[in-house]
C-alpha positions in Angstrom: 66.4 50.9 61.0 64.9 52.9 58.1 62.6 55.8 59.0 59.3 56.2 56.6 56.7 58.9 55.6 53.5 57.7 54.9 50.3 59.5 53.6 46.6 58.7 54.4 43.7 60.2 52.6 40.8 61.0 55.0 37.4 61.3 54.7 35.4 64.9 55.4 34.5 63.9 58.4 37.8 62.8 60.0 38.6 65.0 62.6 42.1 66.0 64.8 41.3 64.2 67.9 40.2 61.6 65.3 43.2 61.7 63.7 44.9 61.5 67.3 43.1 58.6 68.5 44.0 56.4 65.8 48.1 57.0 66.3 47.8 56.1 70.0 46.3 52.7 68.7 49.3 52.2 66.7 51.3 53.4 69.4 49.7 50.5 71.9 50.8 47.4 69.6 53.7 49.1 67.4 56.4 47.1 69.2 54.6 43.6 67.9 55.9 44.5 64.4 59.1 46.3 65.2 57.7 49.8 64.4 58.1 53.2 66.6 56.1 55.8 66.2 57.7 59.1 66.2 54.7 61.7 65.2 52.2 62.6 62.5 50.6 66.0 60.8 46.9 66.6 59.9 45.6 68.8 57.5 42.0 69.2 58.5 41.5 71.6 55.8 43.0 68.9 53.0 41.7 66.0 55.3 45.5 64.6 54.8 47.2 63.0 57.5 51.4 62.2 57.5 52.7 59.3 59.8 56.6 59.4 60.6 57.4 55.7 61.9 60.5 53.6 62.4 60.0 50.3 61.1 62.2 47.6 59.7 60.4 47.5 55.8 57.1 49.2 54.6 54.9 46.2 54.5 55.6 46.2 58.7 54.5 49.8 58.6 51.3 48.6 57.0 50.6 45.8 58.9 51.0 47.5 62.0 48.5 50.2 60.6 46.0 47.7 59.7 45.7 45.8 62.9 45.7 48.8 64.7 43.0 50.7 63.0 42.4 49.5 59.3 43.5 52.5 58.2 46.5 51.4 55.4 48.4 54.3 54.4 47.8 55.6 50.5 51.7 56.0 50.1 54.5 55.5 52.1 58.5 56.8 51.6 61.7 56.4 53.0 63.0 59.6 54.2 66.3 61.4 56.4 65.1 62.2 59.6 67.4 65.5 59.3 65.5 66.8 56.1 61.8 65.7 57.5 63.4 68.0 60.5 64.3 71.0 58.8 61.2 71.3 56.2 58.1 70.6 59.1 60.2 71.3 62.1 60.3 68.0 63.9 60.6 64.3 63.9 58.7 63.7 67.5 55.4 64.5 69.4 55.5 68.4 70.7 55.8 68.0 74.5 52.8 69.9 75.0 49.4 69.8 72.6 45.9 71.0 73.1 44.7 67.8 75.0 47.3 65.9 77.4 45.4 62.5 77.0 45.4 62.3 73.0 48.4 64.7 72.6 46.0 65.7 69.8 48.3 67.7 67.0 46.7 69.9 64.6 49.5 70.8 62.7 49.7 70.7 58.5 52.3 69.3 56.7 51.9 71.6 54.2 54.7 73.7 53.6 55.9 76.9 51.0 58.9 75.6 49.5 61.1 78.8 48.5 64.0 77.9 45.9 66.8 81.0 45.5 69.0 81.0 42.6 72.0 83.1 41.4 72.5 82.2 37.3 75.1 82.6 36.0 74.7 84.6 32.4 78.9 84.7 31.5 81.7 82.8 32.2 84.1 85.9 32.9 83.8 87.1 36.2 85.5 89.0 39.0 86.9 87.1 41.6 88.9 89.9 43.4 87.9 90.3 47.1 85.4 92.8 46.8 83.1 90.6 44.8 83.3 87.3 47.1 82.7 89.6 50.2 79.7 91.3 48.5 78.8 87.9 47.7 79.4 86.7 51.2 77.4 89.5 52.6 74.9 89.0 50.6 74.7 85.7 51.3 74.2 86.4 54.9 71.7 89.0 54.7 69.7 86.6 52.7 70.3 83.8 56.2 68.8 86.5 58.6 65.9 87.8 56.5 65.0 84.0 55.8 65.4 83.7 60.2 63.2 86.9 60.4 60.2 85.4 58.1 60.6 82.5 60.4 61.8 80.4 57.1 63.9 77.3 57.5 66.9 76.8 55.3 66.9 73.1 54.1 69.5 72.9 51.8 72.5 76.3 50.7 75.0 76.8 48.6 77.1 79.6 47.7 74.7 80.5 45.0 71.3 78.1 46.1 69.1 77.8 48.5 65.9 75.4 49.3 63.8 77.0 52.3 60.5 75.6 54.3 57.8 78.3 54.8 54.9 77.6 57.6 53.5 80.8 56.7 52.6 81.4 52.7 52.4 85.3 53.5 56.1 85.1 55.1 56.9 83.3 52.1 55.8 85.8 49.5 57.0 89.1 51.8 60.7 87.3 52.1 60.9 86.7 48.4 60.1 90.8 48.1 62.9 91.5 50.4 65.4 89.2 49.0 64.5 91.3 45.6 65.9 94.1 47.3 69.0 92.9 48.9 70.0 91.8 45.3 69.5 94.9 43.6 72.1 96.0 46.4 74.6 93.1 45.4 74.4 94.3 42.0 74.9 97.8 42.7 78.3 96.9 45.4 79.9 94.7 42.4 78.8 97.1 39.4 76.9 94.8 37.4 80.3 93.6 36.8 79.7 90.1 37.3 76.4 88.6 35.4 74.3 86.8 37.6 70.7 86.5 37.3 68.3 86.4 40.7 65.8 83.6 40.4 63.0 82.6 43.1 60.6 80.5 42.8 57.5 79.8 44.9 55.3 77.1 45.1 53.2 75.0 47.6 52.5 71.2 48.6 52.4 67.9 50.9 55.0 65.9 51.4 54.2 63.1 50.3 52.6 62.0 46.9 53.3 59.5 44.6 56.5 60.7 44.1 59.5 59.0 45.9 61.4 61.9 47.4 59.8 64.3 50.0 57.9 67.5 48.5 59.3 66.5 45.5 56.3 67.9 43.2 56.5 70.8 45.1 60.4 71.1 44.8 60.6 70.2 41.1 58.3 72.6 40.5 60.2 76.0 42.3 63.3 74.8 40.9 61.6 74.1 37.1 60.5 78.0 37.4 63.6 79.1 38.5 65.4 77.4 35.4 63.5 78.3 32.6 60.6 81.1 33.3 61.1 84.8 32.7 61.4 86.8 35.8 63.1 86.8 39.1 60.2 85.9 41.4 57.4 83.4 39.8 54.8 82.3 42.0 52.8 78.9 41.6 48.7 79.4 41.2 48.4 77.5 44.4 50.6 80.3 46.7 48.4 83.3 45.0 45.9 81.7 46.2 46.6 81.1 49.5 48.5 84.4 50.0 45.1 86.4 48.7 42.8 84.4 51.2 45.6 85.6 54.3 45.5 89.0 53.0 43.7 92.2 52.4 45.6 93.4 49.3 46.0 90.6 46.2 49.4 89.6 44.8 49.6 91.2 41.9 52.6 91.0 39.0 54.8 93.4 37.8 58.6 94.1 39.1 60.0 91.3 37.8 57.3 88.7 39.0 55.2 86.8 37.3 52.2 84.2 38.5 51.6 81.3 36.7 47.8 79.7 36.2 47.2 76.3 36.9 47.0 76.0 33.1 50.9 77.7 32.7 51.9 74.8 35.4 50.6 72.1 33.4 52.4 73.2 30.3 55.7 73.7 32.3 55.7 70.7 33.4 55.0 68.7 30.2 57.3 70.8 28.6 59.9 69.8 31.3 59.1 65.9 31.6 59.8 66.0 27.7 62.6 68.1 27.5 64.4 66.6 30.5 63.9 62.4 28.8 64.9 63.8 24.9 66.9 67.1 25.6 70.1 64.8 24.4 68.7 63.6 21.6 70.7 65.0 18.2 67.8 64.2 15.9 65.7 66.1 18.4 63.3 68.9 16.7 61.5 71.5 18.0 58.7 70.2 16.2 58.8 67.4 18.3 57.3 69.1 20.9 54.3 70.0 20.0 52.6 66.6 20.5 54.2 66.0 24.1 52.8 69.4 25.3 49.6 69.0 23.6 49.4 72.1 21.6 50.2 73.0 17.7 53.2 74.4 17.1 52.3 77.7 16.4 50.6 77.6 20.4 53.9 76.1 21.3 55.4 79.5 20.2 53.2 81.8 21.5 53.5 79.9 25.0 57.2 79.8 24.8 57.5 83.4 24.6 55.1 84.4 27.3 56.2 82.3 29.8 60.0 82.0 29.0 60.7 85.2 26.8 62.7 82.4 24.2 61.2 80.5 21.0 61.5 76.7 21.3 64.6 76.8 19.2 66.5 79.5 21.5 65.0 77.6 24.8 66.1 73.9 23.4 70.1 75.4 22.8 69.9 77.4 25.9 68.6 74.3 27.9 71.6 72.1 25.8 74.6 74.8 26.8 73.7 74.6 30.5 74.0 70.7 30.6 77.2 71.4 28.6 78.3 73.9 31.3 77.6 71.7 34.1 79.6 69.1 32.4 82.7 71.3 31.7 82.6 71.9 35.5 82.8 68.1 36.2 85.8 68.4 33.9 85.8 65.2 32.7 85.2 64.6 29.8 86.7 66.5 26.5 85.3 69.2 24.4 84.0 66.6 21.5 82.7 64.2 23.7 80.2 67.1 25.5 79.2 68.6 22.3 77.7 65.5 21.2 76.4 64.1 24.8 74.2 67.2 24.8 72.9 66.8 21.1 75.0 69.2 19.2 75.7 68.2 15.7 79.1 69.2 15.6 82.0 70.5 17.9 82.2 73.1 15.9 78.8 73.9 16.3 78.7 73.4 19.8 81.7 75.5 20.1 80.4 78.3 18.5 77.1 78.5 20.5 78.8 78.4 23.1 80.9 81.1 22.9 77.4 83.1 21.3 76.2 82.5 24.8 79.2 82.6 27.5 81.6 84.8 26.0 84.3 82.0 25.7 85.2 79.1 23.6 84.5 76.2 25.6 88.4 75.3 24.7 89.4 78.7 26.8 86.9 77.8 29.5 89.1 74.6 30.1 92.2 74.6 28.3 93.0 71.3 29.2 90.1 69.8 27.6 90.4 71.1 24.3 
């Protein structure tokens, strides 16, 4: 039987025990529509509340809800129980809470959402033992500092990671650390191999009107990761938080930038746009302008200060990592990616390419030439 998220909006005056009451009512007649309730979050500070319940279909969810309480969720989405698990740390009422009779659970589904990344700026690179056990180490040293800031790994890769953060100020002081422990990769593999450290930090619920859970917040770490300039960038909403837990404010420099709410906004019109027409041959730079909601000579300026590219640079870049992705898939030839990621020409694409890797994309894969 599925297992569903679901998000209610509560008033100021809505309280924990309040908040409590209501999911023992659901509890008392869940079984009349096939439901289970397994536990729910509050946010008294965002007056949010999250319900995780078993239930054959939504509209069961919502008629349980209703004839328990009245109170008909605001959204509601199917989720793994596993991944609910390892971004708010469980899927069940705590044993023991501040009041055995309500089980009364003040906890926030909020969560910092960390994303790691290791680009990759050139195609050559040194695969001798030295660097894959640097690598490895690395990797590992990243795992225990993550453990240490009490941060929960919800996804890895060799070269990726997606972590949950209770705590925004652990958050922040891991993303420092991990800053250090890769200026220590570079130094063991002599810059030989041209990777890029990327981590990006932002804050949320998990559920909105999205259909995936913390996808906003997600979307957002890994759309700063991808295209802003600097290896840690930090969402408006997790300076925020981080100065109201702490004496000293988060300030830039060493590689970090904060964005404004207003620098969120634009990356993620810029995104929505470039992500649906990105493929598009005809596409234009000038095109953009509109989508974003600024002239094109704004469009410039904002390009450069947030991304350290003009449009024209950040729409080929943007182009050759699709094109990249799709060379690793290896399946389709060398003319057939050139125009799926709206290059003119082979030859053009060809040429970029090499401009930007180092290699013809015909010496990348041979075969596909």
């Amino acid at each position: 039987m599925p297992i569903y998220m679901d998000r209610h909006d509560v008033s100021e005056t809505v309280t924990a025990e309040n908040v409590a009451q209501l999911h023992q009512q659901d509890l008392k007649i869940q079984d009349q529509f096939g439901c289970r309730g397994l536990t729910y979050w509050f946010d008294g500070k965002r007056k949010t509340a999250f319900c995780l319940i078993e239930a054959p279909d939504v509209e069961s969810l919502k008629k349980m809800h209703d004839q328990a309480h009245g109170q008909v969720p605001h959204s509601v989405i199917e989720v793994d129980p596993h991944i609910v698990e390892s971004f708010l740390g469980r899927i069940e009422d705590p044993e023991k809470a501040q009041n055995n009779a309500l089980n009364i659970i003040n906890d926030p589904a909020f969560r910092t959402i960390m994303v790691i990344t290791l680009q990759q700026l050139a195609l050559k690179q040194n695969d001798d033992a030295q660097f894959k056990s640097s690598l490895h180490q690395y990797n590992n040293a990243v795992l225990n500092l993550l453990n240490a800031y009490e941060g929960t790994p919800v996804k890895q890769t060799e070269r990726h990671f997606l972590v949950s953060f209770k705590s925004v100020s652990n958050a922040v002081q891991a993303a420092f650390d991990i800053q250090l422990l890769f200026k220590d990769l570079r130094k063991n593999i002599n810059n030989n191999n041209k990777f890029l450290l990327k981590i990006g930090l932002s804050a949320g619920v998990p559920v909105t009107d999205k259909k995936l859970i913390f996808e906003d917040t997600i979307k957002l770490a890994e759309r700063m990761c991808k295209i802003i300039e600097g290896e840690i960038i930090i969402s408006s909403e997790v300076k925020e938080l981080y100065n109201s837990e702490n004496v000293n404010a988060l300030s830039e420099g060493e590689n970090r930038l904060v964005l404004t709410q207003a620098d969120e906004r634009f990356l993620t019109l810029l995104m929505d746009y470039t992500e649906s027409a990105w493929s598009n041959t005809n596409l234009k730079v000038d095109d953009f302008s509109k989508p974003v909601g600024c002239s094109k000579s704004q469009l410039y300026r904002k390009m450069i200060l947030l991304t350290g590219k003009s449009p024209n640079t950040f729409l080929k870049e943007y182009r050759l990592n699709e094109a990249l992705l799709l060379l690793n898939k290896n399946t389709r030839n060398i003319s057939e990616i050139a125009f799926e990621t709206g290059f003119s020409s082979p030859s053009y694409f060809s040429k970029c390419f090499q401009k930007r890797y180092g290699h013809l994309p015909s010496g990348y894969l041979p075969n596909k030439a």
